[in-house]
Gaussian input, Z-matrix of N, CA and C with variables (Angstrom, degrees):
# hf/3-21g

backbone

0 1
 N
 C     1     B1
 C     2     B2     1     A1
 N     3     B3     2     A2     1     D1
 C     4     B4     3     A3     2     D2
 C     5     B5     4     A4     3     D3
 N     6     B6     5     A5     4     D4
 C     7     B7     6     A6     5     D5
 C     8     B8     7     A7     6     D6
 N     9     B9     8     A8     7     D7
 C    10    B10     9     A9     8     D8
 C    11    B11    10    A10     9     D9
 N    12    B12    11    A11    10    D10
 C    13    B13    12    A12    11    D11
 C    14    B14    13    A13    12    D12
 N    15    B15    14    A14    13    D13
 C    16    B16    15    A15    14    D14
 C    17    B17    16    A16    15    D15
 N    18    B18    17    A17    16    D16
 C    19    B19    18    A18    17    D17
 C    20    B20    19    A19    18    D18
 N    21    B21    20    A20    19    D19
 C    22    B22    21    A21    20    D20
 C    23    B23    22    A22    21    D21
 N    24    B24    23    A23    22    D22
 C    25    B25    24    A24    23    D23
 C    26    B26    25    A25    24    D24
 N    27    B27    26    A26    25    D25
 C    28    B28    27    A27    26    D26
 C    29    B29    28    A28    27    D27
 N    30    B30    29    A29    28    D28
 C    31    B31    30    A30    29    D29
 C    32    B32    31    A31    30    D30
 N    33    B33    32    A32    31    D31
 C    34    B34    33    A33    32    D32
 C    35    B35    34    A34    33    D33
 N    36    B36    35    A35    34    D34
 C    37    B37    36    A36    35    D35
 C    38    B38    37    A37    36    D36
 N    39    B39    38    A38    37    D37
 C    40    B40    39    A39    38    D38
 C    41    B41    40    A40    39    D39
 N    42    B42    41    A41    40    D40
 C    43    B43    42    A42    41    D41
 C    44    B44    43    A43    42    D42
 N    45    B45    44    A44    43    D43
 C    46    B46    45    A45    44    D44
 C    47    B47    46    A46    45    D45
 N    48    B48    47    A47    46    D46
 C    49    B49    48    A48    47    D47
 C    50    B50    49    A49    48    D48
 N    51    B51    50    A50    49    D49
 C    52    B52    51    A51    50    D50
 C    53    B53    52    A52    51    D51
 N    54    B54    53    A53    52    D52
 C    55    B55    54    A54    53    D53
 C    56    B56    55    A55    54    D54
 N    57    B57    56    A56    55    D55
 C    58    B58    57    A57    56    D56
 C    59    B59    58    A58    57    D57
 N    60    B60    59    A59    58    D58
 C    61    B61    60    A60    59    D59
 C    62    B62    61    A61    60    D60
 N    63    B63    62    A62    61    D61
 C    64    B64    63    A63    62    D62
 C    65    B65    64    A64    63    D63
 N    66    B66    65    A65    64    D64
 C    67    B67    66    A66    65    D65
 C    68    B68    67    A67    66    D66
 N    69    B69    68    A68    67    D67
 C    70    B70    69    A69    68    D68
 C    71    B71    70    A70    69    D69
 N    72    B72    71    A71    70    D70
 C    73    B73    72    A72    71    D71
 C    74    B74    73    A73    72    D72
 N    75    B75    74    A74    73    D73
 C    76    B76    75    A75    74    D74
 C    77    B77    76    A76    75    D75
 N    78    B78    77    A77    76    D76
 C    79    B79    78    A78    77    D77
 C    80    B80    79    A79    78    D78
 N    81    B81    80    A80    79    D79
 C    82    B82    81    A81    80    D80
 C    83    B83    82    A82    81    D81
 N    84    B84    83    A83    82    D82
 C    85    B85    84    A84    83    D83
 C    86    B86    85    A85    84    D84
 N    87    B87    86    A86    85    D85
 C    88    B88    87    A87    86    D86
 C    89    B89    88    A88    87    D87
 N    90    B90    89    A89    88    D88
 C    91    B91    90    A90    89    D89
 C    92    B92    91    A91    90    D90
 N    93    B93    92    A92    91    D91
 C    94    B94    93    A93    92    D92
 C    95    B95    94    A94    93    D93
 N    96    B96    95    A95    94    D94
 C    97    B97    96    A96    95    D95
 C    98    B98    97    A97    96    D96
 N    99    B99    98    A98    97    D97
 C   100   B100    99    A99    98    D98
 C   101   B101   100   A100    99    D99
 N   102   B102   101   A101   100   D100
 C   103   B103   102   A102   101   D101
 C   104   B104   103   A103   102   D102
 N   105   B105   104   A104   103   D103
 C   106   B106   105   A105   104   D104
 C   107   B107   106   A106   105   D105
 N   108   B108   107   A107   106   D106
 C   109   B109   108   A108   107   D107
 C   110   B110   109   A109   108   D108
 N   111   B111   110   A110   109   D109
 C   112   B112   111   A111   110   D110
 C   113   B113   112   A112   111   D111
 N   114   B114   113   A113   112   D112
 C   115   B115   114   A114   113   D113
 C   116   B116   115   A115   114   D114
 N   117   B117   116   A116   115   D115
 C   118   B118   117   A117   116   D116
 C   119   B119   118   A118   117   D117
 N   120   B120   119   A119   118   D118
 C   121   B121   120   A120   119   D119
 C   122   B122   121   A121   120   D120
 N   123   B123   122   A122   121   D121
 C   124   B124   123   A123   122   D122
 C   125   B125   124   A124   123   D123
 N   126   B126   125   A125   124   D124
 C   127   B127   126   A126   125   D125
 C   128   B128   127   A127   126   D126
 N   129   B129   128   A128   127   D127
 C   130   B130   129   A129   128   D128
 C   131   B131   130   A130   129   D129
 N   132   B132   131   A131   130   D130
 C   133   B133   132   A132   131   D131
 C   134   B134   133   A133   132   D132
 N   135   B135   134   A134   133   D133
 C   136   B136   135   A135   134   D134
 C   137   B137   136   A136   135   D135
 N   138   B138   137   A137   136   D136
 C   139   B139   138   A138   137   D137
 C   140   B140   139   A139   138   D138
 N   141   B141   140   A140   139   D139
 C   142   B142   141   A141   140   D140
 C   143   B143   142   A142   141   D141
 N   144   B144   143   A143   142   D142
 C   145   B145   144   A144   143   D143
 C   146   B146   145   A145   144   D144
 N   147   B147   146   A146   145   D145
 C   148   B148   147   A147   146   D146
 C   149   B149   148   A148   147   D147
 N   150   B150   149   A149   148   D148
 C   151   B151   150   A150   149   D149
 C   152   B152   151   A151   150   D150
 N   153   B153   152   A152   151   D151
 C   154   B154   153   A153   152   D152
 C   155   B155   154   A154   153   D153
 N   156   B156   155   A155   154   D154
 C   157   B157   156   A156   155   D155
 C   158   B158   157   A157   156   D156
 N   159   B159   158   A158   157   D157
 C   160   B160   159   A159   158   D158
 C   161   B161   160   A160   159   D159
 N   162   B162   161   A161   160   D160
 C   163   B163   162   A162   161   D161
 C   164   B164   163   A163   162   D162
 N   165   B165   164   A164   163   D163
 C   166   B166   165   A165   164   D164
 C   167   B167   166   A166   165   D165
 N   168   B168   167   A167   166   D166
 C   169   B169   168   A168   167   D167
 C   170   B170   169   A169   168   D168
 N   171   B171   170   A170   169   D169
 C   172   B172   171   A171   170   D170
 C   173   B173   172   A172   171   D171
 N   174   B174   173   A173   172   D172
 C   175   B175   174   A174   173   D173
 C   176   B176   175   A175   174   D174
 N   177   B177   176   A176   175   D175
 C   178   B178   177   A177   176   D176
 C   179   B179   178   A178   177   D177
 N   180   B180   179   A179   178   D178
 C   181   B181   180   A180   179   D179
 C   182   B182   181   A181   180   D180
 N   183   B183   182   A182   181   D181
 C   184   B184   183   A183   182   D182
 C   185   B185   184   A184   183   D183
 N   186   B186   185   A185   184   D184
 C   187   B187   186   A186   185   D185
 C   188   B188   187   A187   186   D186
 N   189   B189   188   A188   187   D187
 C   190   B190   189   A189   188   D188
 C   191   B191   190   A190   189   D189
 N   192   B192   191   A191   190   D190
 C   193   B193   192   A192   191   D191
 C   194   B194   193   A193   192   D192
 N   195   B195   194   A194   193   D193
 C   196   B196   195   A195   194   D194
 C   197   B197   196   A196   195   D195
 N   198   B198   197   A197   196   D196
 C   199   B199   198   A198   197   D197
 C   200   B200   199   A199   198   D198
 N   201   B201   200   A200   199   D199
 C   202   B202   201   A201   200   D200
 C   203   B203   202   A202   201   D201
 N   204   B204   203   A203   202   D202
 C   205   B205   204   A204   203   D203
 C   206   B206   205   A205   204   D204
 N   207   B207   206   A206   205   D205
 C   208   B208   207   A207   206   D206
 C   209   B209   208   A208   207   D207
 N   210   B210   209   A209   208   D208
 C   211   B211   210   A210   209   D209
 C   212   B212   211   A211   210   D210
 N   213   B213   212   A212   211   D211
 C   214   B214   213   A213   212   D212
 C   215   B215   214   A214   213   D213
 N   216   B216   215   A215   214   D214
 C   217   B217   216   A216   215   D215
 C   218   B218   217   A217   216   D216
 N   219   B219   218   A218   217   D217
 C   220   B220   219   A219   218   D218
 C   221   B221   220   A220   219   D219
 N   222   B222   221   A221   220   D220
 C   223   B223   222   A222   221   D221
 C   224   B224   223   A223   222   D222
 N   225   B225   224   A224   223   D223
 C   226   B226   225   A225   224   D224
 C   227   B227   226   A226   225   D225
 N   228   B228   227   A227   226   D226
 C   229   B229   228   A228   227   D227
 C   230   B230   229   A229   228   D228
 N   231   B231   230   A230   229   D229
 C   232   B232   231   A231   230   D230
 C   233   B233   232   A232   231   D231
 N   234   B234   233   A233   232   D232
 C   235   B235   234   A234   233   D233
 C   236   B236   235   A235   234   D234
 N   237   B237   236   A236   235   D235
 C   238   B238   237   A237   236   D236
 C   239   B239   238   A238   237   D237
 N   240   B240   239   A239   238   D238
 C   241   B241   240   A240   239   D239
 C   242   B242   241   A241   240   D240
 N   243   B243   242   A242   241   D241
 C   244   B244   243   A243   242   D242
 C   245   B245   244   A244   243   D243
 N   246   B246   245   A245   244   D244
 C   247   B247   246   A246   245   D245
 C   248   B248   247   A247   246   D246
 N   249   B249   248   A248   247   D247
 C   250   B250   249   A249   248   D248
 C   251   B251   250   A250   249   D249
 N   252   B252   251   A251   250   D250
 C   253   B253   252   A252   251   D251
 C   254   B254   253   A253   252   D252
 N   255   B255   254   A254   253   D253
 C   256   B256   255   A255   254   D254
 C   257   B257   256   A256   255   D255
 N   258   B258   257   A257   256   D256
 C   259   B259   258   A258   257   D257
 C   260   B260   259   A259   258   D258
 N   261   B261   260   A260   259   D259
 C   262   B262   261   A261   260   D260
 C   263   B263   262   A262   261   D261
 N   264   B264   263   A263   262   D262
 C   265   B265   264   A264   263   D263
 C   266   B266   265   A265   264   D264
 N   267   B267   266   A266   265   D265
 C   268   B268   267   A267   266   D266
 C   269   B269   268   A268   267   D267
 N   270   B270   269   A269   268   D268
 C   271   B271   270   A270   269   D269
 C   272   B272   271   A271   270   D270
 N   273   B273   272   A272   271   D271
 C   274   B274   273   A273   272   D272
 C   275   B275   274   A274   273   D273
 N   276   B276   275   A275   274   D274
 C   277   B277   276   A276   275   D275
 C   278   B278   277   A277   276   D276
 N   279   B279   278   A278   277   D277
 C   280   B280   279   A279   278   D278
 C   281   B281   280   A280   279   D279
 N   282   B282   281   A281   280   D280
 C   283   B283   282   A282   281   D281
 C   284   B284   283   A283   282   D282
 N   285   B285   284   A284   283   D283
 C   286   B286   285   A285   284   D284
 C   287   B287   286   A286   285   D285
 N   288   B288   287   A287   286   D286
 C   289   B289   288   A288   287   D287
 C   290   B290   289   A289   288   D288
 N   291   B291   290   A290   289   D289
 C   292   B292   291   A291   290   D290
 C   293   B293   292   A292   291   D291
 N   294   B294   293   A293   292   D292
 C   295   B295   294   A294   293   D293
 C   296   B296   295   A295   294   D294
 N   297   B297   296   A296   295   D295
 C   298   B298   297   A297   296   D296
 C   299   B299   298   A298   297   D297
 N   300   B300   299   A299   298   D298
 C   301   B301   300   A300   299   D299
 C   302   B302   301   A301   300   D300
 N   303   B303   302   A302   301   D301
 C   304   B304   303   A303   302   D302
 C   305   B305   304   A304   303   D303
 N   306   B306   305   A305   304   D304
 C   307   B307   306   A306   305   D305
 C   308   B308   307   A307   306   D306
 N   309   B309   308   A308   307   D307
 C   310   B310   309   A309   308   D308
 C   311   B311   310   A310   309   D309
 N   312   B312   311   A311   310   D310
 C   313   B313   312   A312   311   D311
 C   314   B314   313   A313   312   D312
 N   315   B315   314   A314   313   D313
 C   316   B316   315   A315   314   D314
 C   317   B317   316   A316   315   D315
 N   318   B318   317   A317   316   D316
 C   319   B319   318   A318   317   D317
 C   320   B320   319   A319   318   D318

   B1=1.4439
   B2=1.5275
   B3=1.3521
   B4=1.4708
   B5=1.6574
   B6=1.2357
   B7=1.9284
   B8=1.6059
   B9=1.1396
   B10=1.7612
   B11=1.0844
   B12=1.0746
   B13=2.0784
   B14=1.1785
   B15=1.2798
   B16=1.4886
   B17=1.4795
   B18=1.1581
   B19=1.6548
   B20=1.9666
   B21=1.3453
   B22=1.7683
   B23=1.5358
   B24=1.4685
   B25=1.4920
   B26=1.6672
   B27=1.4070
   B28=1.9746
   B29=0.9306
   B30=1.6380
   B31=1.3550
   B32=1.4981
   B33=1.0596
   B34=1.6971
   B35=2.0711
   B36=1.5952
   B37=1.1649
   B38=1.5637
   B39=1.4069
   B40=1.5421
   B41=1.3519
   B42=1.7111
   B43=1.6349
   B44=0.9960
   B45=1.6055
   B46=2.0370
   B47=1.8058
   B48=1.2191
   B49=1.8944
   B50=1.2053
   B51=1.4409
   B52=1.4074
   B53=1.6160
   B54=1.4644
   B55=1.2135
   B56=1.7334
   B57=1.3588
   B58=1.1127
   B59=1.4525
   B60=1.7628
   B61=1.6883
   B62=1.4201
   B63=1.4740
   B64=0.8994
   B65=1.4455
   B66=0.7119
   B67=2.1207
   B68=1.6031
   B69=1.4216
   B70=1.6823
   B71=1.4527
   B72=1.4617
   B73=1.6234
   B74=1.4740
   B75=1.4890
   B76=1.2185
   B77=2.0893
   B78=1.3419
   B79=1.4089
   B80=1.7777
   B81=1.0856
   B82=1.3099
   B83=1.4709
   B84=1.5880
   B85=1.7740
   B86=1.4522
   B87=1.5323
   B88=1.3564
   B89=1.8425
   B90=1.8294
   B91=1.0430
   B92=1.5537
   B93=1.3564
   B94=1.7510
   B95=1.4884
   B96=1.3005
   B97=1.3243
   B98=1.8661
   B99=0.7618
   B100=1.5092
   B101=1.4728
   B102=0.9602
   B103=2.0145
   B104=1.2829
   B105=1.3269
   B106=1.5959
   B107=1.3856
   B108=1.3105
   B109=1.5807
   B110=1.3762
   B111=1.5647
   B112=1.2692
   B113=1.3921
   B114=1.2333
   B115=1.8419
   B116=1.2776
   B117=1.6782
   B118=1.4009
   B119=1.6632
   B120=1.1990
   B121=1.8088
   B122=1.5487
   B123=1.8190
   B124=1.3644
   B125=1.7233
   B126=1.5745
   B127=1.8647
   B128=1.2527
   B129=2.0861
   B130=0.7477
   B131=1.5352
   B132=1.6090
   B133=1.8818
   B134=1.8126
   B135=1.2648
   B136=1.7809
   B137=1.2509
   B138=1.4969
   B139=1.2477
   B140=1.2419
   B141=1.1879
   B142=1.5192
   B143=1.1859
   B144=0.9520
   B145=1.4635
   B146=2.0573
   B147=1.4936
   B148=1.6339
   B149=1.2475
   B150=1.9306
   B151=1.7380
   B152=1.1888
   B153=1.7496
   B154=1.7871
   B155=1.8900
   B156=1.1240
   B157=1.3237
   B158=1.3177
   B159=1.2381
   B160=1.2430
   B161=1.2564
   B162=1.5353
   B163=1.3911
   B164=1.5151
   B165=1.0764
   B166=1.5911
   B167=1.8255
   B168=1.5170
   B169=1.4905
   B170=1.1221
   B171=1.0561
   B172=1.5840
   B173=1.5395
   B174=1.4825
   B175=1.2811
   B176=1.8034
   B177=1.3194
   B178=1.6095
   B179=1.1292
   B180=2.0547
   B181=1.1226
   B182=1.7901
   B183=1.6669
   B184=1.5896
   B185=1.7119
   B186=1.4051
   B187=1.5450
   B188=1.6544
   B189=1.5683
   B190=1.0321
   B191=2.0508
   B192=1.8947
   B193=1.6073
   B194=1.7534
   B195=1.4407
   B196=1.4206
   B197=1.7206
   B198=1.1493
   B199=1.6314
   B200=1.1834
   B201=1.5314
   B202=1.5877
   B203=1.2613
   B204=1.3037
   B205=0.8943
   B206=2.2014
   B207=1.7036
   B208=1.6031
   B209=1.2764
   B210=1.5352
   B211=1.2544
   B212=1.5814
   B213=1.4881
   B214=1.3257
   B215=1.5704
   B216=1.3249
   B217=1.8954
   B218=1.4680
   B219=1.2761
   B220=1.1512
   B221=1.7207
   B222=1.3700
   B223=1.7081
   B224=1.3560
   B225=1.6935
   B226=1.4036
   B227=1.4686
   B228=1.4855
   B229=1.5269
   B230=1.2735
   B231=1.3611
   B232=1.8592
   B233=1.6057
   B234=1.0480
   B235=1.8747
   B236=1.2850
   B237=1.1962
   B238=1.5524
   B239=1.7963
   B240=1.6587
   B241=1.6518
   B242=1.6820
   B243=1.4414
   B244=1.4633
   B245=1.1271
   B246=1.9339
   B247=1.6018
   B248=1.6602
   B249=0.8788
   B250=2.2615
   B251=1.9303
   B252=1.6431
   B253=0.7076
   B254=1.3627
   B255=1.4354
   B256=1.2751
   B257=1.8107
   B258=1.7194
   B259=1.4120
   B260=1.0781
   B261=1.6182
   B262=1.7047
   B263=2.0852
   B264=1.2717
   B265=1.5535
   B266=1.3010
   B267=2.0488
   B268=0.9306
   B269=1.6510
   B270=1.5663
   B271=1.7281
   B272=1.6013
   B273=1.0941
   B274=1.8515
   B275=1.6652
   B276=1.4708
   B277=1.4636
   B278=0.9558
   B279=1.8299
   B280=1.5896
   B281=1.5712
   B282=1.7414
   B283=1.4865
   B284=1.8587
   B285=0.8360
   B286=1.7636
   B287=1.0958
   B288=1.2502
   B289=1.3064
   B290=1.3826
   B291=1.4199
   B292=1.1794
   B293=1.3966
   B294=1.0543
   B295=1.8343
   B296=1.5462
   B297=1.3557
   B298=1.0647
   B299=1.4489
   B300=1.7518
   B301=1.4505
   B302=1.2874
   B303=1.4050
   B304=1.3264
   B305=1.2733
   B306=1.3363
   B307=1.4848
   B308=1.6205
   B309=0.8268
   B310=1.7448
   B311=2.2387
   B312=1.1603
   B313=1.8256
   B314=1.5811
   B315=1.3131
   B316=1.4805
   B317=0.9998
   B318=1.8703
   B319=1.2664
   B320=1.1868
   A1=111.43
   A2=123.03
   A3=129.53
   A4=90.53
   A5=137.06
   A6=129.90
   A7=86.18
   A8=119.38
   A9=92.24
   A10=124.54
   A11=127.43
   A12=107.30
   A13=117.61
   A14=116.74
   A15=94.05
   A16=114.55
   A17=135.19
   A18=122.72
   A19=85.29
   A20=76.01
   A21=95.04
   A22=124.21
   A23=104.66
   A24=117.55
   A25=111.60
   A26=106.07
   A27=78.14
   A28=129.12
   A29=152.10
   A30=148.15
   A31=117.31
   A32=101.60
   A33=116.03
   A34=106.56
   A35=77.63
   A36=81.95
   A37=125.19
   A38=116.10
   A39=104.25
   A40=149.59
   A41=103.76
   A42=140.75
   A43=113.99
   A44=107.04
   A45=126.42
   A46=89.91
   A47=111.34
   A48=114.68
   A49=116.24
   A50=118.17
   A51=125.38
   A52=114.90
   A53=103.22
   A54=120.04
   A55=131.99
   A56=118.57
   A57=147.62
   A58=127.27
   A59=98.46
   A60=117.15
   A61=103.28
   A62=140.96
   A63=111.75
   A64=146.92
   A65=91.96
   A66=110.03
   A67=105.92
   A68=107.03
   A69=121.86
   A70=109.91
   A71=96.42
   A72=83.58
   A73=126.98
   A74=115.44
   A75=113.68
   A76=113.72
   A77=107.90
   A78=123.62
   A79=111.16
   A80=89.45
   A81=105.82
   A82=111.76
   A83=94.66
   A84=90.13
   A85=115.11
   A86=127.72
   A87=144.89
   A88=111.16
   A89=101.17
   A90=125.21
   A91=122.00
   A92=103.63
   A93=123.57
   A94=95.45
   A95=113.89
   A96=113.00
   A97=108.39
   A98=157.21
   A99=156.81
   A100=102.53
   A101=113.06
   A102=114.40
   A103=109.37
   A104=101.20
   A105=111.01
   A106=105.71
   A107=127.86
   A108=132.64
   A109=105.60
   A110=133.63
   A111=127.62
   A112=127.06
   A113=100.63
   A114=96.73
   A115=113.82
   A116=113.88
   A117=136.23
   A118=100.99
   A119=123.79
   A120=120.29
   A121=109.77
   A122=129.75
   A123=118.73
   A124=86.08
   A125=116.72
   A126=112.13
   A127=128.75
   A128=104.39
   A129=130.09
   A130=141.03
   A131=96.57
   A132=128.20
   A133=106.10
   A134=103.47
   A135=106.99
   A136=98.34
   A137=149.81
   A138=115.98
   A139=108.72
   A140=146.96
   A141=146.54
   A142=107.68
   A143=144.61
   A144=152.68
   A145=77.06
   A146=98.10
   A147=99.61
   A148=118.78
   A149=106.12
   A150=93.90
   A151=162.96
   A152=80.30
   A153=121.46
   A154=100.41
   A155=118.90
   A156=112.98
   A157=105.45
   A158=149.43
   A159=146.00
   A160=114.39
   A161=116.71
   A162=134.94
   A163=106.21
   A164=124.16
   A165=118.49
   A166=91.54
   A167=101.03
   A168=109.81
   A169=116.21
   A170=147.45
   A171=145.53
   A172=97.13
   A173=146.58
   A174=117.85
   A175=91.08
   A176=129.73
   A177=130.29
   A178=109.70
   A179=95.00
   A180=91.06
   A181=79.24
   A182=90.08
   A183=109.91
   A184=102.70
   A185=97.29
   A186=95.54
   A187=107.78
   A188=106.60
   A189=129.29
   A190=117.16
   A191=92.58
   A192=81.72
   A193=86.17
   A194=108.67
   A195=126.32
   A196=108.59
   A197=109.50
   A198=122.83
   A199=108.89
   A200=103.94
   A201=128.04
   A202=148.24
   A203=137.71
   A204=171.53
   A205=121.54
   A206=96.56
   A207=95.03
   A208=129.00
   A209=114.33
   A210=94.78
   A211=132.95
   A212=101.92
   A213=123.26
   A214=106.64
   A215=102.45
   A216=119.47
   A217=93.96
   A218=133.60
   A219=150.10
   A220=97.74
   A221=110.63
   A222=98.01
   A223=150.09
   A224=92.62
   A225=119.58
   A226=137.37
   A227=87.29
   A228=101.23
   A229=119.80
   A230=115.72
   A231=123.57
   A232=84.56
   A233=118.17
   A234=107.59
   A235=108.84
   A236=115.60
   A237=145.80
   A238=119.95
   A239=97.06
   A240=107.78
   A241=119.58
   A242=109.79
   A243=107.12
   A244=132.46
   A245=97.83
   A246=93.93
   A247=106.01
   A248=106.69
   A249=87.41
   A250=99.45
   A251=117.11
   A252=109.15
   A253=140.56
   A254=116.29
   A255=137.81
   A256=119.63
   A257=89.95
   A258=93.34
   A259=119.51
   A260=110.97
   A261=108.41
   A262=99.90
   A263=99.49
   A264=102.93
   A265=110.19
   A266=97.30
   A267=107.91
   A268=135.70
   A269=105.76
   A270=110.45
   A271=104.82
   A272=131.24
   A273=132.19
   A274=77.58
   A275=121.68
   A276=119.10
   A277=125.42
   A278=117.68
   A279=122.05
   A280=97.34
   A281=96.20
   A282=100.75
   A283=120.83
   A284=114.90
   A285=111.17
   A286=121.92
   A287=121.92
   A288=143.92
   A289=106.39
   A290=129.18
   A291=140.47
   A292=135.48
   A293=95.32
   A294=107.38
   A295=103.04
   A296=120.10
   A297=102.59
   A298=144.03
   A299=104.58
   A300=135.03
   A301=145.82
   A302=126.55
   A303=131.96
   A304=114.91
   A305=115.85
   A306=116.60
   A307=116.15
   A308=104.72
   A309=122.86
   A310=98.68
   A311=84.78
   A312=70.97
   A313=90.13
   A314=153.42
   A315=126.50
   A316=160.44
   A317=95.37
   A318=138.84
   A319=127.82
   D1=-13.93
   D2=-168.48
   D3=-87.15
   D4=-31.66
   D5=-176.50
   D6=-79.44
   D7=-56.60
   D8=175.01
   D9=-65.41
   D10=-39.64
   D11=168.02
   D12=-59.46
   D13=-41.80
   D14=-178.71
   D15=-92.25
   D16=47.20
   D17=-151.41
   D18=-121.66
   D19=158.04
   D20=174.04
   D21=-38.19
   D22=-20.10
   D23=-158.73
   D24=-131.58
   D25=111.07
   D26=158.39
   D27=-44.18
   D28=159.56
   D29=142.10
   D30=-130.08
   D31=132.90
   D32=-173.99
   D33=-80.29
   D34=128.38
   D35=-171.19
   D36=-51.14
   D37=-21.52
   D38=163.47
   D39=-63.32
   D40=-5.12
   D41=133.64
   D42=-31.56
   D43=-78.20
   D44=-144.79
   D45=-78.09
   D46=-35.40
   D47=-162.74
   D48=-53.57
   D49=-47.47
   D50=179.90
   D51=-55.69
   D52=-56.03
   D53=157.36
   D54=-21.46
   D55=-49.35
   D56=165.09
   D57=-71.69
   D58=-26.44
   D59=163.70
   D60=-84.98
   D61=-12.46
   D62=-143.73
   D63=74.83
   D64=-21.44
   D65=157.79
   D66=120.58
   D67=-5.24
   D68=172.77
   D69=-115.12
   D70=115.46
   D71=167.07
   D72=-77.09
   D73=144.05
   D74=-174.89
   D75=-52.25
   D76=175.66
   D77=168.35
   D78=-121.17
   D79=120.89
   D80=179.31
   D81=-100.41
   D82=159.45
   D83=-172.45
   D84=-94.04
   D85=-7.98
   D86=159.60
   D87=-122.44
   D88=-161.50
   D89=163.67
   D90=-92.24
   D91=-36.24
   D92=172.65
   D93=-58.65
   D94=-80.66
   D95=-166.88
   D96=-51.92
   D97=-60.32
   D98=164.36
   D99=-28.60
   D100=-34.69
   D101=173.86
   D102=-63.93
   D103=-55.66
   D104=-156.38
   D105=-76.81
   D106=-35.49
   D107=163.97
   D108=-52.40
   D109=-75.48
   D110=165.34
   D111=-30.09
   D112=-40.40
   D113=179.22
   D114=-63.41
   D115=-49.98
   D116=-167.04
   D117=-65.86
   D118=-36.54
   D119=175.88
   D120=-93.85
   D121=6.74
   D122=-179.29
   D123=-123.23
   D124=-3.92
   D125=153.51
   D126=-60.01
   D127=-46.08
   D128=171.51
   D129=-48.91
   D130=-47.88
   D131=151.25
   D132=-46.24
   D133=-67.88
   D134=-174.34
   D135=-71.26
   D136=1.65
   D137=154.32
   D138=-90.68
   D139=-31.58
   D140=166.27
   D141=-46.33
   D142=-33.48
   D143=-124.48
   D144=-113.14
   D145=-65.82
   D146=-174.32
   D147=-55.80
   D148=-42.45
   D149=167.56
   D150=-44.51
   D151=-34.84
   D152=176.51
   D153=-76.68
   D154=-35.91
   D155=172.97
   D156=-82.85
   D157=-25.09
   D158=177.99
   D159=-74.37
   D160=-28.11
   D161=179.83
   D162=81.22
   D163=51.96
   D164=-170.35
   D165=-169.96
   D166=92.39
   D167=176.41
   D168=-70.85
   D169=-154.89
   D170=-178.55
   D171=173.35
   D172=73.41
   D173=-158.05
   D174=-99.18
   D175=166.30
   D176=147.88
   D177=-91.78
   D178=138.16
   D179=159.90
   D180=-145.81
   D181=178.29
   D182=-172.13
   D183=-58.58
   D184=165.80
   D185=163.52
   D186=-176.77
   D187=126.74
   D188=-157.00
   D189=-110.35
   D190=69.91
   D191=-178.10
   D192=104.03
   D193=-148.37
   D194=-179.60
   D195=-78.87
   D196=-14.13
   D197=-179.29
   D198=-88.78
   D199=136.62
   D200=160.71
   D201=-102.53
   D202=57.65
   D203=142.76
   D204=29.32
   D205=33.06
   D206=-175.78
   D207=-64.56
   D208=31.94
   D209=-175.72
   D210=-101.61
   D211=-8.57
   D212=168.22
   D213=-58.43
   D214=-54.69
   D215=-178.64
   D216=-50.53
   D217=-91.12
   D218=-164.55
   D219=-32.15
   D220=-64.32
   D221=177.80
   D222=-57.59
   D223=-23.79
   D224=146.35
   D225=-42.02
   D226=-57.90
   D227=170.72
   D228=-67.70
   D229=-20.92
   D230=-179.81
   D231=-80.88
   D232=-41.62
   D233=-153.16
   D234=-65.64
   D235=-32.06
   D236=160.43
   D237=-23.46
   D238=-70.75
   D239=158.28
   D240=-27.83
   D241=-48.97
   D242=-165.85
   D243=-105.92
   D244=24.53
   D245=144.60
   D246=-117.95
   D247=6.04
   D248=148.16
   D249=-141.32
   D250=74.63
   D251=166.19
   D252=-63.92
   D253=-17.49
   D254=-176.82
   D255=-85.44
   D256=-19.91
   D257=165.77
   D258=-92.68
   D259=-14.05
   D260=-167.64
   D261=-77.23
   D262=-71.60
   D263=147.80
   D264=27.07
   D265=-109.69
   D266=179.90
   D267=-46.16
   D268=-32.07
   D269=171.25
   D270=-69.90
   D271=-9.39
   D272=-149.09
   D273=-96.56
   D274=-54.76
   D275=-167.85
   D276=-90.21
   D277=5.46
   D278=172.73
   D279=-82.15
   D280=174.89
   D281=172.10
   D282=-60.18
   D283=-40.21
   D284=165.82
   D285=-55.56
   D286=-24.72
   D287=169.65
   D288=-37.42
   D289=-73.04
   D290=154.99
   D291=-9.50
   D292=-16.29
   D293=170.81
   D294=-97.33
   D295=-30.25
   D296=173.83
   D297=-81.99
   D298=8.10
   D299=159.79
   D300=-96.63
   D301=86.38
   D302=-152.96
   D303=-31.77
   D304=157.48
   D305=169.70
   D306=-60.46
   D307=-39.68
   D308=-178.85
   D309=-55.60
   D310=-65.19
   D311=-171.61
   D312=-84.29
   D313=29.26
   D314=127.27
   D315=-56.13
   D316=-30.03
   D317=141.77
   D318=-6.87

């Protein structure tokens, strides 16, 4: 949810959701419960949303022992790109763009 907040594009969550199902939406065993899951992952969205304006991210990720575990996060955030790939693109090759390329491959 953090490549969609910060991404080139708003996107409405009836986009990003499926995405987050996996391309199936889950089955729930009521109407309550289907709320409360939705609520609890579009809480989740508005707190990112506040962090990123606060400037102080906080992302989760797993962690196993003394280990931290970004790789769920990290894939997310790639999965993110490809629903406004064409905007990301275009921001990757503007001048701001440039921050988003390590010093190492500038080289």
């Amino acid at each position: 949810m953090t490549g969609i907040a910060v991404g080139p594009e708003v996107i409405p969550p009836e986009e990003w959701l499926p995405v987050i199902w996996g391309g199936t939406a889950p089955q729930f065993d009521n109407e309550s419960q289907a709320q409360a899951v939705l609520a609890a992952i579009l809480d989740r969205y508005d707190e990112i949303v506040r962090q990123i304006t606060d400037e102080i991210v906080d992302p989760i990720f797993w962690q196993s022992g003394d280990t931290v575990i970004a790789w769920d996060w990290a894939e997310g955030f790639a999965e993110s790109f490809a629903l406004r790939q064409r905007h990301w693109t275009k921001m990757a090759k503007s001048e701001a763009g440039m921050l988003l390329v390590s010093h190492h491959d500038a080289l």
